[in-house]
C-alpha positions in Angstrom: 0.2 -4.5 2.8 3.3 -6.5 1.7 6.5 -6.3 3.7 10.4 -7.8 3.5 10.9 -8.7 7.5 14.0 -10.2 9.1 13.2 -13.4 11.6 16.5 -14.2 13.2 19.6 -12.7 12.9 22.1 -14.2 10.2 22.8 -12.9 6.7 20.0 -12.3 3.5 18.7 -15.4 4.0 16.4 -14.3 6.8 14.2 -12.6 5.4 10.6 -13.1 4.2 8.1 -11.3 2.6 4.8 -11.1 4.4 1.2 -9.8 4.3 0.3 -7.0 7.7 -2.4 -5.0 8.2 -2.1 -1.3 6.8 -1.1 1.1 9.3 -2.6 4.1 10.1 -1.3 7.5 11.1 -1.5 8.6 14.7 -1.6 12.3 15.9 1.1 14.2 13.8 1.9 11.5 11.6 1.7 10.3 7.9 0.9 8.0 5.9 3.3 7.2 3.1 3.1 4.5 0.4 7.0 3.5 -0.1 7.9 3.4 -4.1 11.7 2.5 -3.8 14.6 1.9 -1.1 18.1 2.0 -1.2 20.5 -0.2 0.8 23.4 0.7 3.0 26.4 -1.1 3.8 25.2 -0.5 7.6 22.4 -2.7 6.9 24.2 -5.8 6.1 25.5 -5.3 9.7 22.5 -5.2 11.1 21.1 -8.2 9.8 23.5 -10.0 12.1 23.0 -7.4 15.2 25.3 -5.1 14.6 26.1 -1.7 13.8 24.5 -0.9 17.7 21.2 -2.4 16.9 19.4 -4.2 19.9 18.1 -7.6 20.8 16.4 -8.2 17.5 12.8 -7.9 17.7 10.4 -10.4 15.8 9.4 -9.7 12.0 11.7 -6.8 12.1 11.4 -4.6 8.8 14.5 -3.3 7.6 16.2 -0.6 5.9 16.2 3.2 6.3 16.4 5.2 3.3 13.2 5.4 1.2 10.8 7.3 -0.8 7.1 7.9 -1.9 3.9 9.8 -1.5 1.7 10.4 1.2 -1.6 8.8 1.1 -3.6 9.9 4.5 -2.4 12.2 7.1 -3.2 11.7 11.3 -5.0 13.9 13.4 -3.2 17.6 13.6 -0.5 16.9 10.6 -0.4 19.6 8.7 3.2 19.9 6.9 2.2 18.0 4.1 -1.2 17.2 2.1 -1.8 14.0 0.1 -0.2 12.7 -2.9 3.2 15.1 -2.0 6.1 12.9 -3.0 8.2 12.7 0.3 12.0 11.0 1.0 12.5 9.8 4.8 14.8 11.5 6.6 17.5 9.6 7.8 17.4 10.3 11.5 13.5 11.2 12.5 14.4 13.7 15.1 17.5 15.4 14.4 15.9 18.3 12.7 19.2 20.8 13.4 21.8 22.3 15.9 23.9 19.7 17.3 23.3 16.3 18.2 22.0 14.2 21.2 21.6 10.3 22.0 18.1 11.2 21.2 18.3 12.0 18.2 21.2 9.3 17.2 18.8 6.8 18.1 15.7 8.2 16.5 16.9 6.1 12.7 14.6 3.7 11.0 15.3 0.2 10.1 18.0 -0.4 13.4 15.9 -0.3 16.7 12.8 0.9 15.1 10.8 -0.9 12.0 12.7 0.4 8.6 11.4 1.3 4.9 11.1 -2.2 3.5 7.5 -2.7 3.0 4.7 -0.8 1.2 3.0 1.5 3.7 5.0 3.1 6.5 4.1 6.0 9.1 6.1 8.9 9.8 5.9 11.5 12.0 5.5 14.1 9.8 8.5 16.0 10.8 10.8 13.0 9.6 10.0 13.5 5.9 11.4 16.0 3.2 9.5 16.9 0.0 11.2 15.4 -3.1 12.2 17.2 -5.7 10.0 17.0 -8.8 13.4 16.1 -11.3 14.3 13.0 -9.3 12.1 9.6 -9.2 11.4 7.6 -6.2 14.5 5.3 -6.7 17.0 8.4 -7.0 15.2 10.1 -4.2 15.6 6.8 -1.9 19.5 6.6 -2.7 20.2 10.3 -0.9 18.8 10.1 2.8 22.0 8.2 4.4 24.8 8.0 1.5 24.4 11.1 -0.1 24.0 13.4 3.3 27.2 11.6 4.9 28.8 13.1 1.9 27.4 16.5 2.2 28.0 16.3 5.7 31.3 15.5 5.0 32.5 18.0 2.7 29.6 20.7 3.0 28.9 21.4 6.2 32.1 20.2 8.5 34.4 20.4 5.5 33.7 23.9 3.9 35.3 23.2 0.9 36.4 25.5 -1.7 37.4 25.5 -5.3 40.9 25.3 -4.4 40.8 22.4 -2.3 41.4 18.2 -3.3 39.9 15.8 -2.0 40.7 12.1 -1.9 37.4 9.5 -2.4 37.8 5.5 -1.5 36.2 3.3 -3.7 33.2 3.7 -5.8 30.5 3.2 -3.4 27.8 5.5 -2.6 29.3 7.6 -0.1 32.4 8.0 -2.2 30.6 8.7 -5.3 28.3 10.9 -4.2 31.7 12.6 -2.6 32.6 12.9 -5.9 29.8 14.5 -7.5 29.4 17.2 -4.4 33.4 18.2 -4.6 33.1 18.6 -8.0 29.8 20.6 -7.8 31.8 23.2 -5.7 34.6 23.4 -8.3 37.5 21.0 -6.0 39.6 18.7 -7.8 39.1 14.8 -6.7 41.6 12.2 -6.1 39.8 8.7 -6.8 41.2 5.4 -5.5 39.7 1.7 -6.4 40.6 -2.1 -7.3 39.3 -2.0 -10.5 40.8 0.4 -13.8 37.4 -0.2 -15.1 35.8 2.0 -12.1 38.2 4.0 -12.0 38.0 5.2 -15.4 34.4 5.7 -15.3 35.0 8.1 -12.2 37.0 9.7 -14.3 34.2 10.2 -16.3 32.5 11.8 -14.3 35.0 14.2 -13.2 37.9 12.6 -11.0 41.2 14.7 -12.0 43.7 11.6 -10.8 43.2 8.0 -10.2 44.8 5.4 -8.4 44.5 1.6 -8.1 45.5 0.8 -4.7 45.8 -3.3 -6.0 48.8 -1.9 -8.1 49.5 1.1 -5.4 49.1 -0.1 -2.2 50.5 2.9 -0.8 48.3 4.7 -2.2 48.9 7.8 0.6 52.1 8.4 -0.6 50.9 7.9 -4.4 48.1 10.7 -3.7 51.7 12.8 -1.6 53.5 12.9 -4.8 50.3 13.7 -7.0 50.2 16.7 -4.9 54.0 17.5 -5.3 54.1 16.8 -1.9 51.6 19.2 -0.2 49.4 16.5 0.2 45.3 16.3 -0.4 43.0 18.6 1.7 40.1 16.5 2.8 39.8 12.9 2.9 36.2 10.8 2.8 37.7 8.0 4.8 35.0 5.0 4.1 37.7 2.1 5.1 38.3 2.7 8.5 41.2 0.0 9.9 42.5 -1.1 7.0 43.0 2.6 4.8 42.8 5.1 8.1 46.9 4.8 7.9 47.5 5.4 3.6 44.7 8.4 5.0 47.2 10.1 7.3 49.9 9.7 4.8 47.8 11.1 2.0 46.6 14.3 3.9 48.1 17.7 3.5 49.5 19.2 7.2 46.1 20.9 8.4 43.9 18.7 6.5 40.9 17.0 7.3 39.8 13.1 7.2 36.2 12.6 7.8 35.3 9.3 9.6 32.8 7.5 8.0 32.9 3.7 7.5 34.8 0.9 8.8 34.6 -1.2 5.1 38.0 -2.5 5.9 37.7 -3.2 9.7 37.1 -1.3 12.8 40.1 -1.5 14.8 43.1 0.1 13.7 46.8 1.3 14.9 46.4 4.9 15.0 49.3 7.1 13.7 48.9 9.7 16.6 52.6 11.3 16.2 51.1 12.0 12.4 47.9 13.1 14.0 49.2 15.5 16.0 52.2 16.8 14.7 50.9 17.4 11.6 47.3 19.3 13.3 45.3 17.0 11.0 41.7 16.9 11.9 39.8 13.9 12.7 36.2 14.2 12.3 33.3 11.8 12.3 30.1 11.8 10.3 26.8 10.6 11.6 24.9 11.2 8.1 23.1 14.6 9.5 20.0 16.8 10.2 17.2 17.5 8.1 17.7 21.0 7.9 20.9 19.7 6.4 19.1 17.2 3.9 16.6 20.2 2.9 19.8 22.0 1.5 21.5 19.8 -0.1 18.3 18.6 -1.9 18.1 22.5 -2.9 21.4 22.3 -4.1 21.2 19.1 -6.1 18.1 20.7 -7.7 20.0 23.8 -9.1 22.8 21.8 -10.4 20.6 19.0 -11.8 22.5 16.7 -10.1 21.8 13.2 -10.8 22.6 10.0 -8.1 24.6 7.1 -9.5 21.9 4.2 -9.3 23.8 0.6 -10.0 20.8 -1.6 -10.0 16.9 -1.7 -8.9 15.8 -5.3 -7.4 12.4 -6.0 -7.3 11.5 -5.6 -3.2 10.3 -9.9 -3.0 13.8 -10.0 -4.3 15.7 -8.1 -1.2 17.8 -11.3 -0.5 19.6 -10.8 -4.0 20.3 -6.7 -3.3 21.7 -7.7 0.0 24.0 -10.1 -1.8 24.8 -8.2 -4.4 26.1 -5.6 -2.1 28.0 -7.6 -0.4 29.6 -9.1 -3.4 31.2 -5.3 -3.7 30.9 -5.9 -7.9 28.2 -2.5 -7.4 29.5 0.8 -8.8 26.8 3.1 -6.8 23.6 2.7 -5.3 21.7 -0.7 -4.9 18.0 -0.3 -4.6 14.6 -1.8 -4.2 11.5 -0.9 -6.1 8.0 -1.5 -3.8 
């Protein structure tokens, strides 16, 4: 088989695209022919050992998000058969209930070999069944982004029809943000660089917009949207550099769920704001399974569609990793295998 490794730590630049001998499936594993990967911002950080990842090991394979069909199963596997089209579940052992450092350390493509490369073993409880109306490439766009957003707003947020909530930027986590508050009927306050994002996240639903180039304090430009009451929930994907506009933006009571650090990862913390104000500060480690299995049910009833920017070719991984970086991408960037 063919597979994109990394061979020192560095930037895109590392990695190579090798021949390996096929795998093949232990005692309660799979085997699963990958068809597409997606890229997360976390995976530029761990090209140059970041992000928690270890000593890097050699030929490391990269990338956790991916999707395909199983082609041979190991001795006692039984939850799938083959040819089931199957997504990877972001973490492989956080199945549900609460979580441990076992299972925060049980992700692919950090301390254990990732998706990038055409023939992978799983155990078989770390894989979901895909739903027949998405492809491979849609399907390998939800494991990480799109639960962190479900997570976000679904199952530590609990929002409701009445609530708005405030999205950063137009990347994945944001925009798939987006798509779930608008599923449950919330209005969405949109911020970005660029008018011409923003006004095609107002096509897809955004009810106000604001360029934080021309707005920099955007908090109190989201305040007065609100008449003052401020925004209920906020998908905070900057970190250092937006956690403060965050505070401002957030109504007394509200909720900002920690997810990214896109702007830096130190930051002065308002606490006065914090705690005077009983806003709640809550961080998001993507999810469970169990949670991945719903909102995959969910999706499927609303016919809800991820927003795919652009497919590289997998011998062209260097180009998706740069592309990323460049921040140009409105959406998902993914890999076909």
């Amino acid at each position: 088989m063919k597979a994109i490794v990394q061979t020192a730590l560095g930037g895109p630049e590392n990695l190579r695209l090798v021949d390996w001998p096929d795998p093949v499936p232990g005692h309660g594993q799979v085997l699963v022919r990958l068809r597409a990967a997606s890229l997360n911002y976390r995976d530029t950080l761990i090209l140059k050992g970041g992000y928690g990842s270890r000593q890097l090991k050699e030929n490391f394979v990269p990338l956790s998000d991916g999707a395909g069909e199983v082609v041979a199963l190991g001795p006692g596997a039984a939850r799938f058969k083959i040819g089931d089209r199957v997504t990877v579940a972001f973490f492989q052992h956080w199945l549900s209930g609460a979580p441990n450092e076992e299972v925060l350390d049980s992700d692919t493509g950090r301390n254990a070999n990732g998706v990038l490369c055409e023939l992978c073993t799983f155990d078989e409880a770390g894989l979901v069944r895909t739903p027949d109306y998405l492809t491979d490439v849609e399907a390998a766009s939800l494991p990480c982004a799109a639960l962190t957003a479900w997570s976000a707003l679904i199952t530590e947020g609990h929002i409701s029809p009445a609530d708005t909530v405030l999205v950063q930027g137009t990347g994945g986590v944001s925009l798939f943000a987006l798509q779930f508050a608008k599923m449950t009927g919330a209005g969405v306050v949109a911020t970005s660089s660029s008018d011409a994002k923003l006004e095609r996240v107002r096509a897809m639903g955004a009810d106000h917009l604001i360029n934080y180039v021309t707005e920099p304090e955007w908090g109190k430009a989201a305040l007065a949207w609100t008449q003052g009451g401020g925004v209920d929930h906020v998908v905070e994907v900057g970190g250092a550099g937006t956690m403060k506009q965050s505070i401002r933006a957030v109504r007394p009571g509200g909720m900002i769920t920690l997810i990214g650090v896109l702007a830096g990862a130190r930051s002065d913390f308002l606490l006065p704001l914090v705690g005077s104000r009983n806003v709640r500060v809550q961080g998001i480690a993507v999810g469970t399974r169990e949670s991945l299995e719903a909102m995959l049910r969910a999706m499927a009833r609303h016919a809800m569609k991820p927003v795919v920017d652009s497919v590289f070719p997998m011998a062209d991984a260097r180009a998706a990793y740069d592309h990323l970086a460049a921040g140009r991408h409105f959406g998902k960037v993914c890999l076909s295998i």
